[in-house]
MARVO-365199 format. One line per field, with one value per residue (C-alpha): residue number from 1; residue in one letter; x, y, z. Coordinates in pm, whole numbers, plus 50000, padded with zeros to 5 digits. Example, Ala and Ser with C-alpha at 12.3 -4.5 7.8 and 13.67 -1.06 7.14 Angstrom:
<setis>
resi <- c(1  2) .
resn <- c(a  s) .
X <- c(51230  51367) .
Y <- c(49550  49894) .
Z <- c(50780  50714) .
</setis>
This chain:
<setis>
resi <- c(1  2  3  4  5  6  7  8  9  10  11  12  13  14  15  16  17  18  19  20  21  22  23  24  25  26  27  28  29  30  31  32  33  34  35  36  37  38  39  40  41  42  43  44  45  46  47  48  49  50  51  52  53  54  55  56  57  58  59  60  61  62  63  64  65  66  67  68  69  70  71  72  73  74  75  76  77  78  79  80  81  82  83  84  85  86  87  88  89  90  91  92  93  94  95  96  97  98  99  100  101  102  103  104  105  106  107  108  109  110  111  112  113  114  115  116  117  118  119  120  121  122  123  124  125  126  127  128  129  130  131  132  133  134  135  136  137  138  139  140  141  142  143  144  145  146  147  148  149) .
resn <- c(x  x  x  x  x  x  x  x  x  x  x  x  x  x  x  x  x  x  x  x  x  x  x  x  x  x  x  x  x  x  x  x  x  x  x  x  x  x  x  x  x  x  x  x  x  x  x  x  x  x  x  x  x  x  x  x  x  x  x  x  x  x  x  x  x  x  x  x  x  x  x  x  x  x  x  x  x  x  x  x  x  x  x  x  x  x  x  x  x  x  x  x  x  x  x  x  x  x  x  x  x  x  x  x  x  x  x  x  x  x  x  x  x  x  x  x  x  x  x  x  x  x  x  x  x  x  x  x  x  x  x  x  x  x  x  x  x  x  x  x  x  x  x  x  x  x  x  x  x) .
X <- c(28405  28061  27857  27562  27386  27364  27187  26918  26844  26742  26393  26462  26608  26308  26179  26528  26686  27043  27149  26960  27119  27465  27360  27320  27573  27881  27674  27658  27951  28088  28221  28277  28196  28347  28151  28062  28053  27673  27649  27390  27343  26941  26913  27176  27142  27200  27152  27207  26986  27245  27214  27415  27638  27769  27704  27481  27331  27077  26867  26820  26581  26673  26917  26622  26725  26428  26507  26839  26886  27175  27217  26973  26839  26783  26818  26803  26519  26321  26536  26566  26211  26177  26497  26437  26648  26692  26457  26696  27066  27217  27521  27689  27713  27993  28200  27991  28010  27700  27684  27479  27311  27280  27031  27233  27277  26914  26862  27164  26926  26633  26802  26938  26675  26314  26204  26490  26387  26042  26078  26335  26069  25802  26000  26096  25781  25672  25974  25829  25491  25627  25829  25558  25266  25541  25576  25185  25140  25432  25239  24903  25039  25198  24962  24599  24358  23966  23772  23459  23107) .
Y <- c(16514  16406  16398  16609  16378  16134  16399  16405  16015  16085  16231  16437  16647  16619  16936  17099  17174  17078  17490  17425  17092  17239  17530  17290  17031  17291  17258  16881  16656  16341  16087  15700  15468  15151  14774  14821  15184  15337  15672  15801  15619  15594  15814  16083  16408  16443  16750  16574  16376  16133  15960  15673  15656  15321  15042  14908  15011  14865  15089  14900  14936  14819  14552  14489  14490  14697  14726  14746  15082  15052  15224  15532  15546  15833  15846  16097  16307  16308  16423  16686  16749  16729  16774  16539  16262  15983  15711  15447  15358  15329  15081  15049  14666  14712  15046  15268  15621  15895  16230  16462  16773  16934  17131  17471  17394  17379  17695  17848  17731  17893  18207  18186  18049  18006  17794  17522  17521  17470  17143  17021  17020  16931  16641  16539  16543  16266  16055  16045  15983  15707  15558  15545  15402  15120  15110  15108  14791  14570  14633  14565  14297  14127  14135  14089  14358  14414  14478  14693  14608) .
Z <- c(15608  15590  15241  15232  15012  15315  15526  15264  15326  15654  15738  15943  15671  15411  15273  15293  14955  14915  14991  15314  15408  15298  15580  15885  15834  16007  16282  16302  16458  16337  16635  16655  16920  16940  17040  17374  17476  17574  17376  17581  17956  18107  18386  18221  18047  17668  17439  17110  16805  16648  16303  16286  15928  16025  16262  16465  16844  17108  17299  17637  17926  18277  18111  17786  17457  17320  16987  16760  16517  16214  15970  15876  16156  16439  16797  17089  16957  17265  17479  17179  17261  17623  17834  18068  18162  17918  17922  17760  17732  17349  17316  17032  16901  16662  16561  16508  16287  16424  16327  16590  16661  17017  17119  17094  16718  16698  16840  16583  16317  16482  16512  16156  15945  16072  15759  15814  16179  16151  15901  16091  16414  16183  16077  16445  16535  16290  16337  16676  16589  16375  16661  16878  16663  16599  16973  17041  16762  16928  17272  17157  16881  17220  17515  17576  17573  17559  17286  17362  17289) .
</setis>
């Protein structure tokens, strides 16, 4: 059973009141991965946004570690966003404990509650906003580029 106090650390969840939370969590699916195994493969389809409970993942790139996720954190929102193939594979690094939502859960929500649905895209939106400013700084914090005068 998952605790719906952990949803509420996660912020893809804030603005939702605990009734709210307590209203999408049936939808939501708790699976572990063990050391080794890719969760989601580049090149592949996936219909899901995990948030890992437990453990730790690397999203590689053609072979690149890119960055590790433990934790807290959230992965598989853009492919939430925009269907398209994923950009990135996500191997777990040790066991690891996700809980996920697929893209027909979203649309349960939309169908049942337009509020919850709109914070919940609101909030996906800025995680990804988030995720790439990060991005943007470790590019420009690591190459070259021209100032303009």
């Amino acid at each position: 059973m998952i605790d719906p106090l952990v949803l509420g650390q996660y912020s893809f969840f804030d603005g939702l009141d605990q009734e709210q939370i307590d209203g999408v969590l049936p939808l939501m699916r708790k699976e572990v991965f063990d050391a080794g195994t890719d969760i989601i493969s580049e090149g592949k389809h996936n219909d899901k946004i995990y948030f890992i409970l437990d453990g730790r993942v690397a999203v590689l790139k053609n072979g690149i570690i890119l960055m590790k996720l433990g934790k807290g954190d959230v992965f598989g929102e853009l492919e939430v966003l925009d269907v398209s193939p994923v950009e990135a594979t996500v191997k777990a690094l040790a066991s690891t404990t996700i809980i996920s939502l697929s893209i027909d859960a979203l649309g349960e929500i939309f169908e049942k509650n337009l509020k919850v649905y709109s914070f919940l895209l609101t909030n996906l939106a800025r995680d990804v906003s988030r995720r790439l400013r990060h991005m943007d700084g470790k590019l420009i914090n690591g190459t070259h580029y021209m100032e303009w005068s």
